[in-house]
N, C-alpha and C positions, 0 to 999 in steps of 0.2 A: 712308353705306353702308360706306364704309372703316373706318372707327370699328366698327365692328358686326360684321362681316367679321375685325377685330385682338382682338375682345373672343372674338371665338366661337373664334381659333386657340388664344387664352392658357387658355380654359377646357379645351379640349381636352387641351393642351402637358401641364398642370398635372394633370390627373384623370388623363392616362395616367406622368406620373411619379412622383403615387402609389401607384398601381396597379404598376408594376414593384418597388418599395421592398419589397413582399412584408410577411410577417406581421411582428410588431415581436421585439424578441428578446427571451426569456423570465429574468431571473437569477433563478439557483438557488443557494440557500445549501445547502451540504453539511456535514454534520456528523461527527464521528468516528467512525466503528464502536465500535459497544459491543460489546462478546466476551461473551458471556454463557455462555460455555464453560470450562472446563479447561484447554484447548489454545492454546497461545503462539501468538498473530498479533500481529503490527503493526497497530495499528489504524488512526494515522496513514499506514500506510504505503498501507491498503486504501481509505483515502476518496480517498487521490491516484489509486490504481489506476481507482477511481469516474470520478472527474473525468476521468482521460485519458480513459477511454470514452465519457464522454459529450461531452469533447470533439471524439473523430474522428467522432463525427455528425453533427459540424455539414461536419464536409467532405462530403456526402454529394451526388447530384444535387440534389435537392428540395431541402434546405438552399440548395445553390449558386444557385438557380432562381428561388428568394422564392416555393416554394410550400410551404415549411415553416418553420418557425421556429426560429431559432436558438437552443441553452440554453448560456446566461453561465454556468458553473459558478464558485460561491464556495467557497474550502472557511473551515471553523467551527472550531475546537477543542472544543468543549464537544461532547459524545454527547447529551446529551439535555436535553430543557426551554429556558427561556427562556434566549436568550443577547443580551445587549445589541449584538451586533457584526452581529446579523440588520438592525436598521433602518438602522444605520450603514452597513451595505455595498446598501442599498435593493436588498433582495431581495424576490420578490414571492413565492415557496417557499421552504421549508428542505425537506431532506430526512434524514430518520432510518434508519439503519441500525444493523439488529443482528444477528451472532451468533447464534445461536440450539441448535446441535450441531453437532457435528464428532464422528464415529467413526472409531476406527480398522479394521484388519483384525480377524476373528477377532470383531467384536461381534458379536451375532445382529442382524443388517439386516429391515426388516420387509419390503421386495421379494426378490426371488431375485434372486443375485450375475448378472453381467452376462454372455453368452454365452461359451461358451470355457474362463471362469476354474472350472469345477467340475471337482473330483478325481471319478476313480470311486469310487463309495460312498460318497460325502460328499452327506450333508442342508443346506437350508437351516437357517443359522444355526453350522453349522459351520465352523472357522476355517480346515479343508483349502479350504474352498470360495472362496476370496478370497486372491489374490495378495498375501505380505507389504508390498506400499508401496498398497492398496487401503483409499480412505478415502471418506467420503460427511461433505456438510455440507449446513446448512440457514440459510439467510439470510432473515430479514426486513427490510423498507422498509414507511416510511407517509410521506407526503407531506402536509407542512400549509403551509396560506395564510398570509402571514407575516402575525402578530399575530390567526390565528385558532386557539382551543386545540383545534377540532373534525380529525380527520384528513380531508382530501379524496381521498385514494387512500392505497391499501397493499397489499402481494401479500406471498407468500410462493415462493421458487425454494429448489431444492435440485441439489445438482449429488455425482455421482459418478463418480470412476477411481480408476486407480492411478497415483496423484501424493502428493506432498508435500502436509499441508495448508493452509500459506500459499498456496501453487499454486492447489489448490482453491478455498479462498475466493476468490481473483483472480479467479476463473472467474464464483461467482457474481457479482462487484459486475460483471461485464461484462452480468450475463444484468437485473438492476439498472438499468443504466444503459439498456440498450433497451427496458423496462418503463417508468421512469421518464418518458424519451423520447417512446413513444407513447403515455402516459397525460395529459405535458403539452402534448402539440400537438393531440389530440383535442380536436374544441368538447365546451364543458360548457354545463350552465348558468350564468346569472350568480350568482353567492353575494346569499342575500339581504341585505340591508343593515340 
């Protein structure tokens, strides 16, 4: 009975200390912004901005909790396609990111300029109507299963003020990293084999 009684505490000990160990933690390979623009960004500079964001989510409650999963951010050199440093850094994602527009003031914008900033008499698409440091950008991400060519997630964010557009882009790879985030802690199905 003692025996029995020592076996049934260990089963217990042990299913509840895996049970707090919470979800396993996700590595994510990041790869360099590709600018597919005109306009001067650091691309390097914006998959690190990437990664800090996706870093401070893991300080999060739920993160802290083990009721969400932590993401290992890797960062890549290469922007896009195969890169040999994906298997070697045993990433189970990479993440691709691109550039996609950056406008300045004074473009014709296809929404109406943001509250406030219209002159009198000034039309959408007129350059009175948008504050000289007023810039709009558009950011894409696709997320693939490392060593699958298929994409498993991808969105599109675009972000707008009057900032600088390195600033802006920041903005987006933050709106990125929270997409990114709760796209990979979301259950999926399993990938077929």
């Amino acid at each position: 009975m003692l025996r029995l009684s020592a076996l049934l505490f260990s089963i217990v000990f042990l299913s509840n200390a895996d049970a707090q160990k919470g979800p396993e933690s996700i590595r994510l390979c990041v790869a360099t912004l590709e600018n597919n623009t005109q306009h001067i960004v650091t691309p390097a500079w914006q998959r690190d901005q990437l990664i800090r964001a996706l870093e401070r989510m893991n300080k999060s409650k739920d993160v802290k909790k083990g009721k969400a999963a932590s993401i290992d951010p890797v960062p890549l050199q290469s922007t896009k396609g195969p890169d040999p440093d994906i298997s070697t850094k045993n990433c189970r994602f990479v993440l691709y990111t691109s550039l996609t527009q950056v406008l300045p003031a004074g473009v014709p914008q296809v929404s109406l300029p943001p509250a406030g900033a219209v002159e009198t008499g000034a039309r959408m698409g007129d350059a009175r109507a948008y504050p000289p440091d007023y810039h709009s950008a558009t950011a894409e991400y696709r997320i693939m299963r490392a060593g699958d060519p298929e994409t498993w997630a991808s969105g599109l964010v675009t972000g707008q003020g009057p900032q600088q557009e390195e600033n802006l882009v920041s903005q987006l790879m933050d709106q990125i990293a929270d997409r990114v985030a709760s796209e990979l802690r979301k259950p999926h199905p399993p990938s077929p084999q």
